[in-house]
N, C-alpha and C positions, 0 to 999 in steps of 0.2 A: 840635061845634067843640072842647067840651073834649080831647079824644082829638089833634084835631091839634096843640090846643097842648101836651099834655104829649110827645107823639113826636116833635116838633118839637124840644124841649129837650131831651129824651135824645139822639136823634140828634146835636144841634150836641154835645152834652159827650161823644160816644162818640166824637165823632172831632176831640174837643179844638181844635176851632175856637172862637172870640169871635163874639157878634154881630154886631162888625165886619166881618170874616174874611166871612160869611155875604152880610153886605149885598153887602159889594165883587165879592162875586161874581156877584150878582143882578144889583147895577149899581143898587141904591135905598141910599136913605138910612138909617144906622145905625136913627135913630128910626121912621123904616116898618117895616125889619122887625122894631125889637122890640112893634111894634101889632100883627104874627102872631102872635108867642111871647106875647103878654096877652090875645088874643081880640079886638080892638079893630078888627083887620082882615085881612082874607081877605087871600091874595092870588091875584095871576092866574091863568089856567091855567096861561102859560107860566111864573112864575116856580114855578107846582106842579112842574110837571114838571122844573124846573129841580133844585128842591129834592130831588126822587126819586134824580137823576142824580147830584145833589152826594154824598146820602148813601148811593146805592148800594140803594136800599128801592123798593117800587114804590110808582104813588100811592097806591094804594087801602092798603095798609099806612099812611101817612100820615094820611090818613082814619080808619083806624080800620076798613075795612069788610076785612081780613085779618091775619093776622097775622106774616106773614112782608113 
């Protein structure tokens, strides 16, 4: 899990988004997804793949299980 929280956090500052920015696009609450970005809680499949799409990465990059 440590791997998706730190790509998680590169990703949102590569593409100069805010936590905010992030949630609202999920459609959760600021403080949910910052319990992704501290490890505190997973989230869905769909908001993974959500997340992939926002930042253009695949999941498994996300994960940790590639590196592109």
């Amino acid at each position: 899990m440590k791997v998706f929280q730190e790509r998680l956090i590169e990703q949102r500052k590569l593409n100069r988004m805010t936590q905010r920015q992030v949630a609202v696009y999920l459609n959760i609450s600021q403080p949910s997804y910052i319990r992704y970005e501290n490890g505190s809680s997973e989230p869905s499949l769909e908001n993974l793949v959500r997340l992939a799409e926002l930042f253009d990465v695949s999941v498994d990059f996300l994960l940790g299980r590639s590196d592109y």
